[in-house]
C-alpha positions in Angstrom: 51.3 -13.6 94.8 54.2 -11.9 96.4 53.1 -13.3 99.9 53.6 -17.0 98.0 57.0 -16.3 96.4 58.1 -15.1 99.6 57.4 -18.4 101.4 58.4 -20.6 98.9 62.0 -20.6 99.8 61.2 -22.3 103.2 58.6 -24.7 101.6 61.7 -26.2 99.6 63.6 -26.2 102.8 61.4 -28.0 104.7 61.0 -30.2 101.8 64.5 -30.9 101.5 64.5 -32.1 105.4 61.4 -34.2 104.4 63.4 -36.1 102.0 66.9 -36.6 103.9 65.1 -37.9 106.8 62.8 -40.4 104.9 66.2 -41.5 103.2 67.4 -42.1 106.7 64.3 -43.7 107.6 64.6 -45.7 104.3 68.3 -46.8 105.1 67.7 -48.0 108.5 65.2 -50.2 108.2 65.3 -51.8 104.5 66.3 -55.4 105.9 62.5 -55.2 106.9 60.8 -53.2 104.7 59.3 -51.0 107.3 58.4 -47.7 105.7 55.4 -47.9 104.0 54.8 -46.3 100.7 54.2 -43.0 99.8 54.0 -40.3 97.1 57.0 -39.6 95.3 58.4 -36.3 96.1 56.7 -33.6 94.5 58.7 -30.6 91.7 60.3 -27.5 93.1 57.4 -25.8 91.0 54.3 -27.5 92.9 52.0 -25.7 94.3 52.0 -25.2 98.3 49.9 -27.0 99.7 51.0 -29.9 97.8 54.3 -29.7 99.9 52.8 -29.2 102.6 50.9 -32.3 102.4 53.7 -34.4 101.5 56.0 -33.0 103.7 53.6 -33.9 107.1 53.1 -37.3 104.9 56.7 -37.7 105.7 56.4 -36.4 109.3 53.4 -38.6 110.3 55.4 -41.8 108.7 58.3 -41.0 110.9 56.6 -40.2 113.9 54.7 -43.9 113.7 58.0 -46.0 112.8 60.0 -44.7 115.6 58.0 -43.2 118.4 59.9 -40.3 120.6 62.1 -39.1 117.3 59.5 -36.4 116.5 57.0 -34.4 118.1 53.3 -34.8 118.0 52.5 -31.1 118.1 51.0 -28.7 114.9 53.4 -26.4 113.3 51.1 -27.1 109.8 51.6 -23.9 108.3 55.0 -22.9 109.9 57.8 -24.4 107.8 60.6 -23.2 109.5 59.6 -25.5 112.5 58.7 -28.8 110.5 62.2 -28.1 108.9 64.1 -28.4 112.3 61.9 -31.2 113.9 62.5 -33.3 110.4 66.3 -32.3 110.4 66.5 -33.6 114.1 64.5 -36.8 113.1 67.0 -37.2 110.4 69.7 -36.8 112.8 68.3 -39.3 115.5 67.7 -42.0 112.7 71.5 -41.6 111.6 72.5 -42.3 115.2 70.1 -44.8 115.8 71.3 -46.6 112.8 74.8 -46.2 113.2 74.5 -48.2 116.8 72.8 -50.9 115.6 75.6 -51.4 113.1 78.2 -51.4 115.7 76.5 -53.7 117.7 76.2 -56.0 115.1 72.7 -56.8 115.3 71.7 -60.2 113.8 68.2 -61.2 113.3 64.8 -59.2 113.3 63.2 -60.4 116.6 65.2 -59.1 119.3 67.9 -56.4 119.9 71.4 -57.3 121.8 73.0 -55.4 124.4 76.8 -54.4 122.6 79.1 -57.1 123.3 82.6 -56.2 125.4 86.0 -57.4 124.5 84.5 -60.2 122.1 87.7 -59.2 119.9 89.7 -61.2 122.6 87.5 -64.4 122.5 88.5 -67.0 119.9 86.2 -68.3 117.9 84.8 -71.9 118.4 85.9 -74.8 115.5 82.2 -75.1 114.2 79.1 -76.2 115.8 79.4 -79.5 115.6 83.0 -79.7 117.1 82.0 -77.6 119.8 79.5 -80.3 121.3 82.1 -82.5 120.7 83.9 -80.3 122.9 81.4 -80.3 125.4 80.8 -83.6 126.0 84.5 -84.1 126.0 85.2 -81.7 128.6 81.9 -82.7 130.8 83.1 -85.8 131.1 86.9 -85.2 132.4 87.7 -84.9 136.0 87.7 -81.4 135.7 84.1 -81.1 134.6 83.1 -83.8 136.9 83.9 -81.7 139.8 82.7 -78.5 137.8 79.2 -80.6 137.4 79.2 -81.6 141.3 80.2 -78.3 143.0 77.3 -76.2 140.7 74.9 -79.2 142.0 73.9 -80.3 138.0 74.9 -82.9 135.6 76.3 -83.6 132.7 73.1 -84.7 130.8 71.5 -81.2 131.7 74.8 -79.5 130.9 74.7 -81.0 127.2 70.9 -80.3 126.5 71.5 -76.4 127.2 74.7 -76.4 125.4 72.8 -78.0 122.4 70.1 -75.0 122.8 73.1 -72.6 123.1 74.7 -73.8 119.8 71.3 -73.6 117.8 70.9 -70.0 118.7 74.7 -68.9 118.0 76.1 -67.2 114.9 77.8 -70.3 113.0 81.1 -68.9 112.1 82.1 -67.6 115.4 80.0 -68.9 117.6 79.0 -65.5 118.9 76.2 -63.5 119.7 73.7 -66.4 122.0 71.3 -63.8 123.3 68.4 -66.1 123.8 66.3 -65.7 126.9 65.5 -67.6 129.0 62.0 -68.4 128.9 63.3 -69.9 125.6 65.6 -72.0 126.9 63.6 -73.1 129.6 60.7 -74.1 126.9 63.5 -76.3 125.2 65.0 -78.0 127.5 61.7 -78.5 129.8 64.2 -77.6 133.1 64.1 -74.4 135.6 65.7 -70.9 135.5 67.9 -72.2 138.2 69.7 -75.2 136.3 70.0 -72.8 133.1 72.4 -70.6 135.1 74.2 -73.8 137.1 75.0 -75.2 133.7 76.4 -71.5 132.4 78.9 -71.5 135.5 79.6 -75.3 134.3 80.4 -73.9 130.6 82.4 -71.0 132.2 84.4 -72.9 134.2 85.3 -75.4 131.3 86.2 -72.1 129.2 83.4 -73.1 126.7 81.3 -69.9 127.4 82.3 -66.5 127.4 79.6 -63.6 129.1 79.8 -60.4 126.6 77.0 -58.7 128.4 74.7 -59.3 130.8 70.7 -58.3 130.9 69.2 -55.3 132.0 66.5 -52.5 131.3 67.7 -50.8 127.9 67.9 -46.6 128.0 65.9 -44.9 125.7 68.3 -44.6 122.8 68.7 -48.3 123.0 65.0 -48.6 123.4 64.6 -46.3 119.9 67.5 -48.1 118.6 65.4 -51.8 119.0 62.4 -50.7 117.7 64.8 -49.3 114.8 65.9 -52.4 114.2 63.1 -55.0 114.5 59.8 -52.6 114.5 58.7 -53.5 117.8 59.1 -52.4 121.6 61.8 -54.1 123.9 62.6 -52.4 127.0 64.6 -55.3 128.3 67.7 -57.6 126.6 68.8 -60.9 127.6 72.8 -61.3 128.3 75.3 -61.6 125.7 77.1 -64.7 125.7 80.2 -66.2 123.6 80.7 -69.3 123.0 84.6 -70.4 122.3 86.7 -73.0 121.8 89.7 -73.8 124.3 93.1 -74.6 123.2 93.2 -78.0 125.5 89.7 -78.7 123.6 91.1 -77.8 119.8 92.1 -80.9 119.0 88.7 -82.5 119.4 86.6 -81.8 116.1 83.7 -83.5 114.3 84.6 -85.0 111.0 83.8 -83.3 108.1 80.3 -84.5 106.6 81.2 -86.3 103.0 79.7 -84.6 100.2 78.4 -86.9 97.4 78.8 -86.4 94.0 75.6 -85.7 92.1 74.7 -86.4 88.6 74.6 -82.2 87.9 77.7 -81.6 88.4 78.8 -84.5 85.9 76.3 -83.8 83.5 77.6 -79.8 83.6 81.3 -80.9 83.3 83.3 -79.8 80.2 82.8 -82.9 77.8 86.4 -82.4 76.3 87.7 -82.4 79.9 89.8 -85.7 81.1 87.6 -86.1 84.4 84.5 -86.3 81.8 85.7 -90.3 80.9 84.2 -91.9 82.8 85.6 -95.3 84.4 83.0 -97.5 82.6 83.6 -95.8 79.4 87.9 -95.9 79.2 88.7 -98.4 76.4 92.2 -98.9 78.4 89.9 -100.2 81.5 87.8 -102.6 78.5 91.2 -104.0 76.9 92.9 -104.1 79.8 94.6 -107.7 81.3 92.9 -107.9 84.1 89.7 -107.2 82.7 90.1 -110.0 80.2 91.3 -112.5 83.0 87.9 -111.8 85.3 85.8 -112.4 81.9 87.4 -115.5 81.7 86.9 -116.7 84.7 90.7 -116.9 85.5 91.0 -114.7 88.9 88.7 -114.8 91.8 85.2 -115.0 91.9 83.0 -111.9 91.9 82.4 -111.3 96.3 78.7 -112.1 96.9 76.5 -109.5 98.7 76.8 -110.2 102.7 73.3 -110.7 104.1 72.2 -108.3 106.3 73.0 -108.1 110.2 69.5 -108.4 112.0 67.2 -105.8 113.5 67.5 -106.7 116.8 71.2 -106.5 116.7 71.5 -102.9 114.9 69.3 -101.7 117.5 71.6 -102.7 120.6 74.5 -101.4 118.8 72.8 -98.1 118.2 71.4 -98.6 121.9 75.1 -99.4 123.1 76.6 -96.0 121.5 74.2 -93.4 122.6 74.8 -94.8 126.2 78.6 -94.9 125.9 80.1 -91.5 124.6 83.3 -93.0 124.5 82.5 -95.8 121.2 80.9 -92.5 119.5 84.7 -92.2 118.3 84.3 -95.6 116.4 84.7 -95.6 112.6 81.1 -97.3 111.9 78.2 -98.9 113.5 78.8 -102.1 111.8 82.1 -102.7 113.5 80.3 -102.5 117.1 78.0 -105.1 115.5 80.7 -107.0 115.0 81.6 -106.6 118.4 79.0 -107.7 120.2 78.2 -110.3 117.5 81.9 -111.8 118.1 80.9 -112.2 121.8 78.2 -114.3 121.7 75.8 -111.7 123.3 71.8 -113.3 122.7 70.5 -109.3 121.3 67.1 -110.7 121.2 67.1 -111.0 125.0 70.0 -108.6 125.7 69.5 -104.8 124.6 71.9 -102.4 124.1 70.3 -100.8 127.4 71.1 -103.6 129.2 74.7 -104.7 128.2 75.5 -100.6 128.9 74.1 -101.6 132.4 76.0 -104.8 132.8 79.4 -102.7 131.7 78.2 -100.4 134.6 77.6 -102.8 137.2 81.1 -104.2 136.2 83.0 -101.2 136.1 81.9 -100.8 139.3 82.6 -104.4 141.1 86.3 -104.1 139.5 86.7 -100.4 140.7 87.5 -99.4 136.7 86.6 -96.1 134.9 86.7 -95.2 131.8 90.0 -93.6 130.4 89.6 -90.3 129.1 91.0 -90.9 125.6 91.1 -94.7 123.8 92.8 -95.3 120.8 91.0 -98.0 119.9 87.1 -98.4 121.3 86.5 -101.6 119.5 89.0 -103.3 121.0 88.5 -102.1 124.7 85.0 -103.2 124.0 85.5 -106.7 122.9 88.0 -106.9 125.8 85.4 -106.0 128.2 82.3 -107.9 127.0 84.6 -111.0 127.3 85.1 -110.5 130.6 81.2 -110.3 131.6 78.8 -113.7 132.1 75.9 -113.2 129.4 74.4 -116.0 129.7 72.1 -115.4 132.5 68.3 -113.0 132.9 68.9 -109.6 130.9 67.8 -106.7 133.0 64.6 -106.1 130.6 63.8 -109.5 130.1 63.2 -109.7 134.4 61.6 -106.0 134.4 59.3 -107.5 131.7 58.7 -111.0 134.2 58.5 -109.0 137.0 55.9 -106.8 135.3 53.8 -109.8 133.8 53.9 -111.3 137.1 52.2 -107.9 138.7 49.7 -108.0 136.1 48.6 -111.5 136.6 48.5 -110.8 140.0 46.0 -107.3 139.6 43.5 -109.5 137.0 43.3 -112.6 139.2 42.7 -109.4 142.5 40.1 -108.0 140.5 38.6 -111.2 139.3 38.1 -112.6 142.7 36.9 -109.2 143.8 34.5 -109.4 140.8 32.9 -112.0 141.8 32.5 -111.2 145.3 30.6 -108.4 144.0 28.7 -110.6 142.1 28.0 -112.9 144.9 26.5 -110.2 147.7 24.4 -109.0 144.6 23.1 -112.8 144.0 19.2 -113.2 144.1 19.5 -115.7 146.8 21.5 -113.1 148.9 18.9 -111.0 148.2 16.1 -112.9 149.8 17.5 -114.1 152.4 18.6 -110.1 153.7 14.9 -109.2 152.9 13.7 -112.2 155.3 16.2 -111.4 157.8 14.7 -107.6 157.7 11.3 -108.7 157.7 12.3 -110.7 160.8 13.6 -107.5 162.4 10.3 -105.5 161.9 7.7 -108.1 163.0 6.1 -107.6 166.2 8.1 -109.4 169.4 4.4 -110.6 170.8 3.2 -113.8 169.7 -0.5 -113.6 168.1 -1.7 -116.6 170.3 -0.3 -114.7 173.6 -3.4 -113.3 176.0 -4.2 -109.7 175.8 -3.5 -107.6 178.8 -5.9 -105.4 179.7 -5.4 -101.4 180.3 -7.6 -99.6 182.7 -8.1 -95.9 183.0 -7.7 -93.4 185.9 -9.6 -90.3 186.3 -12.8 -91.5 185.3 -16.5 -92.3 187.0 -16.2 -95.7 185.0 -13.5 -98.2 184.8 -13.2 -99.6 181.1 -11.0 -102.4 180.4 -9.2 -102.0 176.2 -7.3 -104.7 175.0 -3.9 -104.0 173.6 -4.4 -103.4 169.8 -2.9 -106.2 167.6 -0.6 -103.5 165.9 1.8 -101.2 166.5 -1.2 -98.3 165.0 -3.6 -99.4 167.3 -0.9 -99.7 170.1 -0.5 -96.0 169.9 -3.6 -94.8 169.5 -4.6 -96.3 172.4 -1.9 -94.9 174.4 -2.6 -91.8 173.1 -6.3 -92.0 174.3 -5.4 -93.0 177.5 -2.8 -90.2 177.9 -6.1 -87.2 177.1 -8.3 -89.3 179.4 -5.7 -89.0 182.5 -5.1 -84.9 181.6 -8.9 -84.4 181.3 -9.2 -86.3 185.0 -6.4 -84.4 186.3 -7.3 -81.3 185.0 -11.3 -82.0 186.6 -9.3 -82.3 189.9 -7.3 -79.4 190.0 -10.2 -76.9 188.7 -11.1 -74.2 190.9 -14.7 -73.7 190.0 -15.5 -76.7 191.8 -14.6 -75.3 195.2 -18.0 -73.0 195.1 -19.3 -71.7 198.1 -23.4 -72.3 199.7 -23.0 -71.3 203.1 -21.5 -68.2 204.9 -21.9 -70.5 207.8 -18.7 -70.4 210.6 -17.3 -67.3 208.5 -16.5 -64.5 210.6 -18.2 -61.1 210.1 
């Protein structure tokens, strides 16, 4: 019993690391939720091996979360060691913790190298503005040449900006540390034109490079899986994206909010904003109000009818391929535009008259000035000036293109019925009687035989040749063994035999 009092003092000690270092644990990763329960701790007065057993609870939770903090090894029953490895653990977690809050760490899917000198950076206007921005600055002289000398374009240098804007924090416009794989998946374009179109931004002064990618040390490589419960052993670069004071005067407007019926129906009803327009006896009684129910002032304005389809479609057509109208008040008044100029929109799209502006702009030696006042009015002024009254661009790409269709069916038609013809049942016939001409016998039936006589033998027998070609080569075949057998008779050495010793010397 004495033995147990005696090591009681170093249970509660290593009990007390337990708890601070699960704290710590608890702290640093609560935006996830990444501890998993457990036993609450147990009393002072438990018995030992209760302790114990929530103490290496403690120590195998930690040792799973963040791998590297603690040791693998026993020490069970020694609790003067699991006290120093779970004070250490509880220190490691603190600094762990206390660098991912410095860093400012945003998100749970990936960690982000620390930023430098981002205190020096402004801030961009707002996400919207800074595309604005963007396309503004992409399109000056400036970014021309930027575009040209990094060998890209402004369309590629939009679509990554767009990416970069999605992935950045909306107030600041800080923090883009999206890799590039995922870049490359969104815009469908290479590594290569991702990092043409960041020396295109950092040229313009729209992007700022906090930090750049690399292999992350093994604190940082604790400190990720810390944060987001995963491994990482590499980051992608840090990159700021900013607004330039020659760009600040170039913002989005504001999106108009709507009034719903909510907020009226929660307004105070003794309030003066609760009367409603409708409801004001003054606007009932008043003198005007009697004069249009009489009839006395001018008619009520009819509803306009609607502009047509195909005319909204080449003004919306018209606008995504001229950034410069984007700055006009409304659709309807391009409408107007090209509605004032007599353009046919069911033969001309908006595709088409952006071309013909093109082709113009061009032939005069005219660009497009880099702010306008008034795009409506530089657009009626230029549509004036262009012919519209012969073949839209479409309409002959759609002539051209019927004309190479009719011209494939009538190919394949003809070709068709060649086919057909060469697989006719007259062509037929006549190849099979043209091949039975071929394989019939070049001697006449009426012709006289000749007639074949073998050498070699006693007898002399006269064959006719056979009436077929079977017959023709048996025959030769028989006379063919009849010469070998005579020749063979003459050359035989057993004929030679001798009868007489006669005239043979002794």
């Amino acid at each position: 019993m004495s033995e147990i009092a005696d090591f009681a003092p170093e249970w509660h000690s290593a009990l007390d690391a337990a708890d601070t270092a699960l704290t710590a644990l608890r702290d640093a990763t609560a935006h996830r939720g990444a501890v998993p329960v457990i036993a609450d701790r147990p009393a002072p007065n438990a018995p030992i091996h209760s302790i114990r057993s929530w103490i290496l609870n403690v120590r195998k939770v930690i040792a799973r979360t963040i791998p590297l903090v603690i040791t693998a090894a026993g020490h069970h029953d020694e609790p003067h060691k699991l006290a120093a490895d779970l004070t250490d653990a509880a220190e490691s977690i603190t600094t762990l913790h206390a660098m991912n809050q410095q860093g400012g760490q945003r998100g749970t899917t990936s960690w982000a190298l620390p930023s430098a000198a981002s205190g020096v950076v402004p801030v961009w206007t707002n996400r919207r503005s800074w595309l604005e921005q963007a396309q503004h600055a992409v399109n000056l002289p400036e970014g021309r040449e930027s575009c040209k000398r990094h060998r890209t374009c402004p369309d590629a240098v939009l679509k990554h900006a767009a990416v970069y804007a999605t992935h950045a924090d909306g107030l600041t416009g800080r923090g883009v540390t999206v890799s590039r794989a995922t870049i490359m998946k969104a815009t469908g374009m290479s590594e290569a034109v991702d990092k043409r179109v960041r020396r295109v931004l950092r040229d313009l002064s729209l992007l700022f490079d906090a930090a750049t990618g690399r292999t992350l040390t093994t604190a940082e490589y604790l400190a990720a899986i810390l944060h987001h419960g995963f491994a990482q052993s590499r980051a992608a670069s840090t990159i700021h994206l900013t607004t330039p004071p020659y760009l600040a005067h170039i913002t989005a407007a504001p999106t108009k909010r709507r009034r719903t019926k909510s907020a009226a129906q929660n307004r105070d009803p003794l309030s003066l904003k609760s009367l409603s327009r409708r409801e004001s006896s003054f606007k009932k009684n008043s003198p005007n109000a009697r004069k249009r129910a009489r009839g006395q002032e001018k008619s009520q304005k009819t509803r306009k009818e609607s502009r047509p389809l195909h005319l909204q479609r080449a003004a919306a057509e018209l606008l995504n391929r001229v950034p410069a109208l984007r700055r006009a008040s409304h659709i309807g008044s391009i409408c107007q535009v090209i509605a004032s100029t007599g353009i046919d929109t069911t033969t001309w799209t908006g595709r088409d008259i952006a071309k013909a502006l093109d082709e113009d702009s061009q032939r005069r030696g005219w660009m497009w000035p880099s702010s306008i006042d008034n795009p409506c009015a530089l657009m009626a002024w230029r549509l004036r000036r262009i012919n519209w009254n012969g073949v839209s661009p479409s309409a002959a790409a759609a002539k051209a293109s019927e004309t190479l269709r009719e011209a494939r069916i009538a190919s394949d038609q003809a070709r068709h019925l060649a086919e057909a013809q060469r697989a006719s049942e007259a062509t037929r016939r006549q190849r099979m009687a043209e091949i039975a001409a071929l394989l019939a016998p070049k001697t006449p039936t009426n012709a006289p035989a000749r007639s074949t006589v073998v050498a070699g033998s006693d007898t002399k027998e006269a064959r006719t040749t056979p009436p077929n070609l079977a017959d023709a080569r048996e025959a030769a075949r028989a006379a063919a063994r009849a010469e070998v057998a005579a020749l063979r008779k003459r050359t035989n050495p057993t004929s030679f035999i001798i009868t007489s010793t006669e005239g043979i010397p002794a």
